[in-house]
N, C-alpha and C positions, 0 to 999 in steps of 0.2 A: 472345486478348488475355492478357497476362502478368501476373504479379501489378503489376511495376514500371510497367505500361502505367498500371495502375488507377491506382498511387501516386503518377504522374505527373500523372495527369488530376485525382486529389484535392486534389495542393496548388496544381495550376491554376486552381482554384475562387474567383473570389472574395472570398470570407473569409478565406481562408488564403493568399491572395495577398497582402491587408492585413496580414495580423499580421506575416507575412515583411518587405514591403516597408515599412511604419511603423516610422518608428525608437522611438516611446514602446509601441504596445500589447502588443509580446512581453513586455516587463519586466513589465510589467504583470498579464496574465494568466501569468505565471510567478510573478509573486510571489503571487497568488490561490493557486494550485498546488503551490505551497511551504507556505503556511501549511493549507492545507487536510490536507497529509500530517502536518505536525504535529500536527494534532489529531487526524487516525488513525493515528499512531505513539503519540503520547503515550497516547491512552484503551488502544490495545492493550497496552500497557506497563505500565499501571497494573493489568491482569486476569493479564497474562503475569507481573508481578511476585506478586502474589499469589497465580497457579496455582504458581509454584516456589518458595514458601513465605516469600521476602521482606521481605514490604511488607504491610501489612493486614491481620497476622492473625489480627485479631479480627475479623474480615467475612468474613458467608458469602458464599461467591464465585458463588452464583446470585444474590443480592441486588447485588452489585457488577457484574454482567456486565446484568442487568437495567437498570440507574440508567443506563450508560455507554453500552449499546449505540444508542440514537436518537444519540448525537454521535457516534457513531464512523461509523456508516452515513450520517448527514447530510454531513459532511466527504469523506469517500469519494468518494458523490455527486461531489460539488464538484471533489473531484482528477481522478475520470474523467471527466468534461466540460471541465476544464482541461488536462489532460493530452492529450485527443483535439484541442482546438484546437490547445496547441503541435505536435505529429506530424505534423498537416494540414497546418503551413504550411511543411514541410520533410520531407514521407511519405517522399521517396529517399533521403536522406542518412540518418532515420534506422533506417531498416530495414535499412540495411547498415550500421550504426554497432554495434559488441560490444557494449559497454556500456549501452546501450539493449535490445540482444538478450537478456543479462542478468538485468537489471535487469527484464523481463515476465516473461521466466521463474523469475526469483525472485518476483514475484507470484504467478505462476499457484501456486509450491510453498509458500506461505505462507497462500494459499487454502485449498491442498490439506490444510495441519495444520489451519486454523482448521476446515475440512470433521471430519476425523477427528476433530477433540478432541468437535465439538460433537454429532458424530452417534454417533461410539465412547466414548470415552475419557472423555468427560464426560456420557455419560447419567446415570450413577446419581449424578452430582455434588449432590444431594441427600443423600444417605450421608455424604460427606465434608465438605460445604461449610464446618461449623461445623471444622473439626480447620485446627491453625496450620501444619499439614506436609500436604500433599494427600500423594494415593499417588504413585508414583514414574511411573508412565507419564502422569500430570497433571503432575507435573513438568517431564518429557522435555519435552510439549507444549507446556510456557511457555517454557520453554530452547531451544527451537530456534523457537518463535516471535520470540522475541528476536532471536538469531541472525538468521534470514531477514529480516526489518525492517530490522535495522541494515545490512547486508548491501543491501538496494534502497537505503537511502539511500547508501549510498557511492557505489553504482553508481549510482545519479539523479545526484546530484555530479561523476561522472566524467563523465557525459553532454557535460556543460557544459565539459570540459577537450577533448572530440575531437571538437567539431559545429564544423568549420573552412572 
């Protein structure tokens, strides 16, 4: 059995049969989906802007990463169970759609900073948190944290211009 077999047989599924075939519940759970990345673009943005010296720099940025992180992982939540429903109810179109191909793999590498900064690059973030210019490889990490964010939304957006 193929991968396409599987993607075939999952948007076969009646759920994902519904979202496709109803004309009101895609928008619907699209727009859940939409706002839910908002609010984990936006929280990551507001740490990413104060890891590159920005925005906030009079807050330690272990106290500002602490406050924000339950809304950014809660929304998240939200986007991957919204996001796995839209996929389901059109799994063939969009696995062979670019800009969906993209647009994961610029998760997965945006994953992979938020991994580094939080396991490397920001251990002794204690040391620095108080200073209004972090060190320069805490900077990198908000700067291409940004980068990669802005970067899935356009490509999520693009999504929407080649699912035909």
């Amino acid at each position: 059995m193929s991968v396409m077999d599987l993607l075939s047989g999952l948007q076969s599924l009646p759920f994902p049969t519904l979202v496709r075939e109803d004309g009101s519940l895609f928008p619907w759970i699209e727009s859940v989906h939409v706002l839910a990345i908002t609010v984990v673009v936006g929280t990551i943005l507001i740490v990413d802007f104060r890891l590159i010296g920005l925005a906030s720099r009079g807050r330690k940025i272990t106290e500002m990463i602490e406050e924000i992180t339950p809304y950014t992982w809660s929304a998240f939540f939200i986007a991957v169970c919204t996001g796995a429903v839209l996929f389901s109810s059109n799994a063939v179109k969009y696995a062979g759609n670019p800009p969906f191909l993209i647009k994961m793999g610029l998760l997965v590498l945006a994953g992979l900073n938020a991994g580094v900064f939080h396991f490397l690059v920001g251990r002794d973030s204690e040391q620095w948190a108080h200073l209004a210019s972090p060190p320069w490889k805490t900077r990198i990490a908000g700067g291409l944290s940004v980068a990669l964010w802005v970067s899935v939304i356009g490509f999520g957006r693009w999504i929407g211009f080649t699912m035909h």
